[in-house]
C-alpha positions in Angstrom: -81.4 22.5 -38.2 -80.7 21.9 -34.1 -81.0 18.1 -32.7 -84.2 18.6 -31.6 -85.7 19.5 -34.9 -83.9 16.2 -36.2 -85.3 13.9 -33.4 -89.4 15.0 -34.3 -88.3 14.4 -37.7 -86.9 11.1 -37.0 -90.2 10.5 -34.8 -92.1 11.3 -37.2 -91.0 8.9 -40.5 -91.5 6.1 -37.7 -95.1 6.7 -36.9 -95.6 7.1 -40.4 -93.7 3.9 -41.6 -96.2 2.4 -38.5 -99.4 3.8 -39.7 -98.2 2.8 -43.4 -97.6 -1.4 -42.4 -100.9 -1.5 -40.6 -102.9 0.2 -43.6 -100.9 -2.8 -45.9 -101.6 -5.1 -43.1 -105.8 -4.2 -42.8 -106.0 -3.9 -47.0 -104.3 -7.7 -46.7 -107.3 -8.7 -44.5 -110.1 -7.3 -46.4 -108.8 -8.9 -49.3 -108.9 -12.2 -47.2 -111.9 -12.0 -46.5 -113.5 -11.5 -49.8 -112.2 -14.3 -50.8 -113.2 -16.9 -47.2 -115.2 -19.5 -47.4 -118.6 -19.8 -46.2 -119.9 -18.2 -43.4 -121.1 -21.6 -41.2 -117.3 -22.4 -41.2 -115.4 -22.5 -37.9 -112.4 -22.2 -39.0 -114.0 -19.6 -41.1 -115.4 -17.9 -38.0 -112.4 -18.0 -35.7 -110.1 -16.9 -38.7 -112.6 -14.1 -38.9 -112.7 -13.1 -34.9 -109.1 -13.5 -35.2 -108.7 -10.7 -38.0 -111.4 -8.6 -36.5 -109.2 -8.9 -33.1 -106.2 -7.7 -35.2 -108.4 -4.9 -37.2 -109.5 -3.7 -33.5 -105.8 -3.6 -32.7 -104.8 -2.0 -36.1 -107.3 0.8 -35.3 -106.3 1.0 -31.5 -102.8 1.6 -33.1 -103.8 4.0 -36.2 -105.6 6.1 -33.5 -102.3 6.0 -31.3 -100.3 6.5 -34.1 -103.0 9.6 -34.9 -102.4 10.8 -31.4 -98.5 10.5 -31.6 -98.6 12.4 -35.3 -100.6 15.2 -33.5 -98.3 15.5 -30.7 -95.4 15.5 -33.0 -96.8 18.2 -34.9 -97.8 20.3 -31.9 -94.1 19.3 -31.2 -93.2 20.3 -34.5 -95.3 23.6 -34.3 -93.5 24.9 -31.3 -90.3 23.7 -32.6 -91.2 26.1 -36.1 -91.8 28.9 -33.5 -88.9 28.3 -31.8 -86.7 28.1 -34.5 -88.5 31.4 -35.9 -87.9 32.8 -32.9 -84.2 31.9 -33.0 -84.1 33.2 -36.7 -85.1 36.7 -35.1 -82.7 36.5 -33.2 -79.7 35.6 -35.4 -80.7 38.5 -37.8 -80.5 41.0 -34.8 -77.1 39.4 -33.6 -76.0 40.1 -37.6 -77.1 43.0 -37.2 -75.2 43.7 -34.1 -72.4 42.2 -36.1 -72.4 44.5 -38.6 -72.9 47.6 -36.4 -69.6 46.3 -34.1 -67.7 45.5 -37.4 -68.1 48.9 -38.8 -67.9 50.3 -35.5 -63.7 48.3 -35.6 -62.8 49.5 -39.0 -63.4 53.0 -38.3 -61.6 52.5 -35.1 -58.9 50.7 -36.9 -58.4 53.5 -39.5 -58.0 55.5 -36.4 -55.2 53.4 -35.4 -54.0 52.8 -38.7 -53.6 56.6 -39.1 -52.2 57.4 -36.1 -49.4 54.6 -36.1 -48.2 55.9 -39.7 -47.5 59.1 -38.1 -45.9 58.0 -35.1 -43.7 55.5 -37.5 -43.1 58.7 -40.0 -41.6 60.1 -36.4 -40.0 57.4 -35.5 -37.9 57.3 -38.8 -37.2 60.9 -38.8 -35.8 60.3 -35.6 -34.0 57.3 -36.5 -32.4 58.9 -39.8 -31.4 62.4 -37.1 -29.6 60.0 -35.0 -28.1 58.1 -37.7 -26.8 61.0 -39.0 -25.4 62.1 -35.8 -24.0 58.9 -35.6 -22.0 59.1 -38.8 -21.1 62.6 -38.0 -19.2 61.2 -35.4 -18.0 58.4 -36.8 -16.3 60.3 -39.5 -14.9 62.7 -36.9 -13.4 59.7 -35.2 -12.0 57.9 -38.4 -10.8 62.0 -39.0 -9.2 61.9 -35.5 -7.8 58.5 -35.9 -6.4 59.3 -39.9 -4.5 62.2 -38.1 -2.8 60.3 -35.6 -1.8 57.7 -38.0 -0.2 60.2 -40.2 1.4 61.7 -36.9 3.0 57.7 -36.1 4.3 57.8 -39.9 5.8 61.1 -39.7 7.1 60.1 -36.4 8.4 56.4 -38.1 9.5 58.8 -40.8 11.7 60.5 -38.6 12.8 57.6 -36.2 14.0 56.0 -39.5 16.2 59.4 -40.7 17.4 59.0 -36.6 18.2 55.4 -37.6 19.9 56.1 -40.7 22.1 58.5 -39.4 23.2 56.3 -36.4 23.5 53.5 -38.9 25.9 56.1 -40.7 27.9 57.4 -37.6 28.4 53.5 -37.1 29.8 52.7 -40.2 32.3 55.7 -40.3 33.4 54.1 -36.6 33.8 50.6 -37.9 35.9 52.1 -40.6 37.9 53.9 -38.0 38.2 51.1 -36.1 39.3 48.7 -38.6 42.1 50.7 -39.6 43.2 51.0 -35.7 43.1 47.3 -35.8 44.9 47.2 -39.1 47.7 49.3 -37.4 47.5 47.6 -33.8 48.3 43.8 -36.2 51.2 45.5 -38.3 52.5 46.4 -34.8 51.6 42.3 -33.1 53.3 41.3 -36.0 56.4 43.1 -35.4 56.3 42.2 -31.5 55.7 38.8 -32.4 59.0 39.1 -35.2 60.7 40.4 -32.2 59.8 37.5 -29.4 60.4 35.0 -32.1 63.9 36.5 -32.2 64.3 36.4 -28.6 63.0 32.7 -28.2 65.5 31.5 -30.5 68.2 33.7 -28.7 67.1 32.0 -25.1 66.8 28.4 -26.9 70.5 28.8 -27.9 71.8 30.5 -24.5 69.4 27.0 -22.8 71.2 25.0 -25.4 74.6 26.1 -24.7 74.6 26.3 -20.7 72.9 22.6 -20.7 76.0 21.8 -22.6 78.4 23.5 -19.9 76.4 21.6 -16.9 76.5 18.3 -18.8 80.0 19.3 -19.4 80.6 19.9 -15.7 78.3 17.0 -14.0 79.0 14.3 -16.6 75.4 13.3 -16.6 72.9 13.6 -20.0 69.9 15.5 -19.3 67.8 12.1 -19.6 70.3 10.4 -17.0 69.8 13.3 -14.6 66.3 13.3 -15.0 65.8 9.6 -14.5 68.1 9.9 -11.3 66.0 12.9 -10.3 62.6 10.8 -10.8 63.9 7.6 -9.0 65.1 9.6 -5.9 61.5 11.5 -5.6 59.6 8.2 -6.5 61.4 6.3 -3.6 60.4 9.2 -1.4 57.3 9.3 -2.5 56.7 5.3 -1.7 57.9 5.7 1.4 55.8 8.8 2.4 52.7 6.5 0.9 53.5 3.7 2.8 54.0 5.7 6.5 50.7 7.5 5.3 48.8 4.3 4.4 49.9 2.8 7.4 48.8 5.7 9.4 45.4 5.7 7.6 45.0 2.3 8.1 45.5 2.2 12.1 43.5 4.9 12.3 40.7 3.2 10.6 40.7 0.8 12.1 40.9 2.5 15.6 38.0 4.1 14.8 36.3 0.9 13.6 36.9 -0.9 16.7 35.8 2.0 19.1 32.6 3.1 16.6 31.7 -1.1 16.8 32.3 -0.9 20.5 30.6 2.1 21.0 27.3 0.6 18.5 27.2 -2.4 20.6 27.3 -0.9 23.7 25.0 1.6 23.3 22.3 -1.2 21.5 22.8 -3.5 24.6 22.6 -1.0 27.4 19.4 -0.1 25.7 17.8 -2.9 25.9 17.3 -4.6 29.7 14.9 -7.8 29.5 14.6 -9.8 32.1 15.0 -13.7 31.9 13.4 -16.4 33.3 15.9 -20.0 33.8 13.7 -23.0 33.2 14.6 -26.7 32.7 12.9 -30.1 31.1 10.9 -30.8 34.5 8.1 -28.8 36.2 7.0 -28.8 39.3 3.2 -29.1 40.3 2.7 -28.7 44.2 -0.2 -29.8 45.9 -2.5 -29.4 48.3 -1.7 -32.6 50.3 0.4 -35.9 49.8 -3.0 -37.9 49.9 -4.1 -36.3 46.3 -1.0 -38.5 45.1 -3.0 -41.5 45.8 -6.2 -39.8 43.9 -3.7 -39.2 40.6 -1.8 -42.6 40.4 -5.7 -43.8 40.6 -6.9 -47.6 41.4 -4.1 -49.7 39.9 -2.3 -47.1 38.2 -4.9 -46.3 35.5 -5.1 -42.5 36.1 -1.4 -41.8 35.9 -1.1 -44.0 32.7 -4.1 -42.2 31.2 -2.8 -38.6 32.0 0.6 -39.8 30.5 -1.1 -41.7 27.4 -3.8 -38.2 26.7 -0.9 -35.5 27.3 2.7 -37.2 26.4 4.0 -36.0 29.4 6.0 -37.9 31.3 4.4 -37.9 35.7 7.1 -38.9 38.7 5.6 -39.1 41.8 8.7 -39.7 44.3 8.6 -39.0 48.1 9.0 -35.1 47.1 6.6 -34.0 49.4 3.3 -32.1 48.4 4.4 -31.9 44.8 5.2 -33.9 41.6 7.1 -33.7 38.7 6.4 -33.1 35.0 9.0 -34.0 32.7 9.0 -33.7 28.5 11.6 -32.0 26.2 8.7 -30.4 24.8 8.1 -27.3 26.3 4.6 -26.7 25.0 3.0 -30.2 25.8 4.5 -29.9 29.1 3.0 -27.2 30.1 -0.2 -27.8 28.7 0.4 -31.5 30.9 1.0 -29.5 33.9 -2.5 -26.6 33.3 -4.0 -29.9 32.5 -2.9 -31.7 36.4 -3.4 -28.2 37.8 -7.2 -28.3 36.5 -7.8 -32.1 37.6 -6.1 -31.1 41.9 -8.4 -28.3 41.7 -11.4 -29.9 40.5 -10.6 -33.1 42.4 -13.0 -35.2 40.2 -9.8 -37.5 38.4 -10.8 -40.4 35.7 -9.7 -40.8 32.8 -12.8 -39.3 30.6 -12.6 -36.5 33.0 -8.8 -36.2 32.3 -9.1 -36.3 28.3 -12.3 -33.4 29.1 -9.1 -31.1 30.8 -6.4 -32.1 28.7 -8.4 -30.2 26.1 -9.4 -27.1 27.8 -5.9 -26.8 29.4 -4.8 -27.3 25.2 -7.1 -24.6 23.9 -5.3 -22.3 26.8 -2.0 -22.6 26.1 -2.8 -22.1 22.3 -4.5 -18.7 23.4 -1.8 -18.1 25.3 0.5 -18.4 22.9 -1.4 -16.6 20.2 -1.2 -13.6 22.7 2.4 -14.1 23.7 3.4 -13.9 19.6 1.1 -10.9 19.1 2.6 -9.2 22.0 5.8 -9.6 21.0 4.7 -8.5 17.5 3.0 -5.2 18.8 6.4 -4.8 21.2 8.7 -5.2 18.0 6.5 -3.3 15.7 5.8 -5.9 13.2 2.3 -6.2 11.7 2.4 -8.2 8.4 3.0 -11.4 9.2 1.6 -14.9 8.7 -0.8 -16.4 10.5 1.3 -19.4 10.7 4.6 -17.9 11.6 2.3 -16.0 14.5 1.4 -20.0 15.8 4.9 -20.5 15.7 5.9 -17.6 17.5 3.5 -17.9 20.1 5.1 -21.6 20.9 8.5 -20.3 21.7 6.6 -19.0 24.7 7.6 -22.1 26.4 11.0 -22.7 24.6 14.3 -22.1 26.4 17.9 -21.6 25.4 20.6 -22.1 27.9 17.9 -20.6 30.4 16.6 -18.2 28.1 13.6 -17.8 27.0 13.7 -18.2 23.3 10.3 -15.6 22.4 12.2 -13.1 24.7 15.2 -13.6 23.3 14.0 -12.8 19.9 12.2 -9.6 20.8 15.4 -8.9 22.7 17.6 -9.1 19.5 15.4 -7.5 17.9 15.6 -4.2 19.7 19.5 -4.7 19.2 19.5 -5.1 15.8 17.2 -2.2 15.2 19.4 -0.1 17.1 22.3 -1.0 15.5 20.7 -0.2 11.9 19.6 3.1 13.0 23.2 4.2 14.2 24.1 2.7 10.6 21.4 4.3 8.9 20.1 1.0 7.4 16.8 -0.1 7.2 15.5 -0.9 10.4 12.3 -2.9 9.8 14.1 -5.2 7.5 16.8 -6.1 9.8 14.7 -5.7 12.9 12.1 -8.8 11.0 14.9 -10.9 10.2 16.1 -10.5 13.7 12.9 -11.6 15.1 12.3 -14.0 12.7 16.2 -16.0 13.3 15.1 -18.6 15.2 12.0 -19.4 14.4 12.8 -22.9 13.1 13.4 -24.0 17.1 9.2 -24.1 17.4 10.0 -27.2 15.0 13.0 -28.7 15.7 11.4 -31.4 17.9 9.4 -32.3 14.5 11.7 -31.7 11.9 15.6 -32.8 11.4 17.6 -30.4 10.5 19.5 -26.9 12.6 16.7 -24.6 13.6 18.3 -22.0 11.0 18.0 -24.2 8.0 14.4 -24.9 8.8 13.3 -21.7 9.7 14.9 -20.0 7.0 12.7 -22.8 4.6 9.3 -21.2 6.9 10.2 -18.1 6.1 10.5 -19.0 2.9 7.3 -21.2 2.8 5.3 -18.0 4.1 6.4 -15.0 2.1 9.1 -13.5 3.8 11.4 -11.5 1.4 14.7 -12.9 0.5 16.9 -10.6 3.0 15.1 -12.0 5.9 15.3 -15.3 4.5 18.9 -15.6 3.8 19.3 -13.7 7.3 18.0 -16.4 9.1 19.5 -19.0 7.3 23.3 -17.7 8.1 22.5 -16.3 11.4 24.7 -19.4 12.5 27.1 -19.5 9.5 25.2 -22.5 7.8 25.2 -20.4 4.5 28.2 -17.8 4.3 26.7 -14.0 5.1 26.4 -12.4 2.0 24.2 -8.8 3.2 24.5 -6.3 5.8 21.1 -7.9 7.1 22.5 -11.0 7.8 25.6 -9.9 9.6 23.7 -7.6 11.9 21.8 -10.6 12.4 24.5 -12.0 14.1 25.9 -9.6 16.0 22.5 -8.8 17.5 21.8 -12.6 18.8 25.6 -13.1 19.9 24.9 -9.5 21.7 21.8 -10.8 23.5 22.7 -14.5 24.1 26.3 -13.8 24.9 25.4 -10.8 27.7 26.2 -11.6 31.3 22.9 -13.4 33.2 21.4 -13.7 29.1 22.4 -17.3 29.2 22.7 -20.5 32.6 24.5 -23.4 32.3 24.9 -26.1 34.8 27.7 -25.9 37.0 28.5 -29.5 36.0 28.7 -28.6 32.3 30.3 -25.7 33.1 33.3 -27.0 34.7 33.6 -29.8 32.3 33.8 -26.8 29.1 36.4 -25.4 31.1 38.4 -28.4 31.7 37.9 -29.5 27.9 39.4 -26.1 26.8 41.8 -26.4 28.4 42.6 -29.8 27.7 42.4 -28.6 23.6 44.9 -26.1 24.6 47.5 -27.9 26.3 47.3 -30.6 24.2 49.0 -28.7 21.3 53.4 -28.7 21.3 55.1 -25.9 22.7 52.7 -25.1 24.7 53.5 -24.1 28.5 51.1 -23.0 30.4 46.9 -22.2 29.9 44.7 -20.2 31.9 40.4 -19.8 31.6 39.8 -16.6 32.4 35.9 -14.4 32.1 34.1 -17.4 32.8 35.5 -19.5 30.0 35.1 -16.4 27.4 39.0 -16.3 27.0 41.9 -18.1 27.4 45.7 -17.3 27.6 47.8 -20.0 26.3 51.7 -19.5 27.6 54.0 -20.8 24.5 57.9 -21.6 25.0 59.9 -19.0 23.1 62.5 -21.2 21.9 59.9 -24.2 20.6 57.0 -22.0 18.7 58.0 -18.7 16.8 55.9 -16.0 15.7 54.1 -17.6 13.0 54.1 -20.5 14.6 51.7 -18.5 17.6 49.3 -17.3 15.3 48.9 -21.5 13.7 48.7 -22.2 17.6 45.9 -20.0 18.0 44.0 -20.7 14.8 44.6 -24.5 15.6 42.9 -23.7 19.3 40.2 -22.0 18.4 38.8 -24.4 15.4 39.4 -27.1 17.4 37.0 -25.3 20.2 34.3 -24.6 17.8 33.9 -28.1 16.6 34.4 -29.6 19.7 32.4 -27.6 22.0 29.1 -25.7 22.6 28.2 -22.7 24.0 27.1 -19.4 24.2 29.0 -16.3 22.6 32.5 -16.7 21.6 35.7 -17.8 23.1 38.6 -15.4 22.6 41.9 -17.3 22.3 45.4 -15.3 23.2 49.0 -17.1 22.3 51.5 -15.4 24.6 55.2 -15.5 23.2 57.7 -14.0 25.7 61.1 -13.3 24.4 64.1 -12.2 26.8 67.4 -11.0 26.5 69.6 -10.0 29.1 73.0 -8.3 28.8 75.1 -6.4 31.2 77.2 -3.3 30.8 80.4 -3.2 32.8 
């Protein structure tokens, strides 16, 4: 049944359930109104229009209802002939069906036929070339039984080969061992024989060490003993002539590979040096702007020396004034700072606190890029930040004239120098050369000598123990215990103790001079002293017959102690005790 034959069906119980509740509905009426009450009633009357109203409508719907059931069955109708029609055609597709199934089974027995045959081929082909197959293979395992029989016959006679070798080996053995057998029968007679003539040359040794005792009157063991003493003596005495040899040699070669080490470390290095002092001179345009810095009552020159810590002398100089501090760094940022105020002319005391700061933040920069300079020049790259601030103030820090940040980078170069003639290692000692006196950027802030303290920085800021104990005996605080340390040394007494390294004045000058001289003469015995290479040397002239030869070496020792706790200054002071000894005869 299709949809559409279920859809008039389902049409159709509805109208019919329809037409059936009206019919209920009009026999309900009729049976009211058999039973009404009289006809003059109104309510009577208008019950009965209303059911006639509702009658009307009953019929009005039966007759639609009657309409609706006819079109269904017209519906209905075609829907029969349609599905007849579809009927028709569903026996002449089975029909079809049928004809096209017979039509497949006679093709398939076609096909069923034909692919028996062609597998029936297909095996008989398949059993041909398996049997070819195993033709061959049994050919092959033929072939291959052949050959192994071949390798056995062959193994066969390879092992008849061995056997007979083995045989021909044995019968040589046997040989041999008799040979051997004879050859020990005869080592045993030679050996019988030797025996014999050992004991005959023991007795003949026996009796002429008898005759020679008999003749020298010595024992053996006395003779020998004489014998060793006499070499050993020699042998001493060759020692000692070759030790002493070795020994001036050494230290020939010592002295002139030292020599040659320094030379060569200082001759490589040229820096130049700039000679500065405590005070610094500011000139300026005209004597009148002296006027404008001392300031109305004095309160511009108190407030630049209050803001900066610098110390101003204005003096009848003229067109210039004079800075004066002991530190380096705030007096030169005193002096950028007075430079600033000439140049902008405007000078008060707010305006001078203003440059004061400025001129400060320029010398730090300054001095940050002098210390990384220096760094980069060196070849040093990890370092601390606060040792770099450090560095960067020895810009403005002097040594006897020298400029301490160049002297560093100076001694520096030496020391690395020296290490690579030694064949050390170079950026260790070239570090704790750089690094040696790093404690002078604090030793207007911190008690103490500038090696003690900058061997605590170093310390304080990572530095390895090499550089630190470097630093720390650079000046013999702390006895030099490493190669590091001592290089140390030799490198800053190279740079600060070069000609034109180091300026003095010629008032303290004269007076070391006359003082070591003084220490000199001052001890007995002593005759004469001379200063000589600038007050690097001295030759003190001893009386022969009042100080001896040990009593010249005290003399000297006594001298040069005394110097070294009396005195400073730069380098070292040779010290040479001359003895002269005469004595005259005459030959007639």
């Amino acid at each position: 049944m299709s949809a559409f034959d279920v859809v008039i069906l389902a049409v159709v119980l509805i109208l019919a359930v329809v037409v059936v509740g009206a019919v209920l509905v009009g026999v309900r009426t009729m049976r009211r109104i058999s039973v009404a009450p009289t006809p003059g009633d109104p309510a009577f009357i208008a019950e009965k229009d209303r059911q006639e109203q509702s009658l009307a409508a009953l019929r009005s719907a039966a007759d639609e209802a009657n309409s609706t059931i006819d079109v269904a069955k017209s519906a209905a109708a075609a829907a029969r002939a349609e599905a007849a029609a579809a009927k028709a055609e569903a026996k002449a597709a089975r029909a079809e069906a049928g004809r096209v199934l017979d039509d497949a089974r006679a093709e398939a027995d076609t096909v069923l036929e034909r692919a028996h045959k062609q597998a029936e081929a297909d095996a008989e082909r398949l059993r041909t070339a398996a049997r070819r197959s195993g033709e061959r293979e049994v050919a092959v395992l033929a072939a291959t039984t052949r050959e192994q029989a071949a390798e056995v016959e062959r193994r066969a006679a390879r092992m008849d080969e061995r056997e007979r070798l083995h045989t021909e080996e044995v019968e040589r053995l046997a040989e041999r061992e008799r040979q051997l057998t004879a050859a020990s029968a005869a080592l045993a007679a030679r050996e019988n024989a030797l025996a014999e003539r050992e004991r005959a040359v023991a007795e003949a040794e026996e009796q002429r060490r008898r005759e020679l005792e008999r003749v020298a009157g010595l024992t053996a063991d006395a003779a020998r003993a004489e014998l060793v003493e006499v070499i050993e003596g020699q042998a001493k005495r060759e020692a000692a002539l070759l030790v002493r040899d070795i020994e001036s040699d050494a230290r020939n070669t010592a002295e002139q590979r030292a020599r040659h080490i320094v030379v060569d470390a200082i001759q490589r290095v040229a820096s130049e040096q700039t000679a500065e002092s405590v005070v610094s001179v500011l000139h300026l345009p005209g004597d009148e702007m002296k006027g404008r810095i001392i300031g109305r009552e004095g309160r511009n020159i108190r407030a630049f020396e209050s803001v900066t810590g610098v110390n101003l002398i204005i003096d009848d100089t003229p067109e210039a004034v004079l800075l004066s501090c002991f530190d380096p760094v705030r007096r030169e940022v005193g002096r950028l700072t007075l430079e600033k105020l000439v140049l902008d002319g405007r000078i008060h005391p707010h305006r001078i606190e203003e440059v004061y700061e400025l001129a400060r933040h320029e010398v730090e920069e300054l001095c940050h890029r002098a210390a990384e300079d220096a760094l980069v020049e060196v070849g040093i790259t990890d370092i601390h930040p606060e040792l770099v601030t450090l560095l960067g103030r020895l810009r403005y820090r002097t040594s006897y004239g020298q400029n301490v940040l160049k002297h560093l980078v100076e001694t520096a170069h030496i020391a690395g120098i020296m290490a690579a003639e030694l064949r050390l290692d170079v950026p260790t000692i070239k570090r704790s050369a750089f690094l040696h006196d790093i404690g002078k950027a604090l030793t207007h802030e911190v008690e103490g000598s500038h090696a003690i303290i900058g061997a605590d920085l170093a310390r304080k800021y990572g530095e390895s123990e090499d550089v630190v104990h470097a630093i720390e005996a650079h000046h013999n605080e702390v006895p030099p215990q490493t190669i590091e340390a001592v290089l140390t040394q030799a490198s800053d007494a190279c740079s600060g103790g070069r000609p034109g390294a180091r300026r003095e004045s010629l008032e303290a000058y004269v007076k070391r001079l006359e003082r070591i001289e003084e220490i000199a003469a001052g001890k007995p015995g002593v005759e004469k002293v001379f200063a000589m290479q600038a007050g690097r040397e001295i030759r003190v002239m001893v009386k022969p017959d009042d100080v001896d030869d040990i009593g010249a070496a005290v003399l000297a020792r006594d001298v040069a102690k005394q110097i070294e706790e009396e005195l400073t200054y730069p380098g070292q002071i040779r010290v040479t005790v001359v003895r002269e000894s005469r004595v005259t005869e005459i030959a007639r």
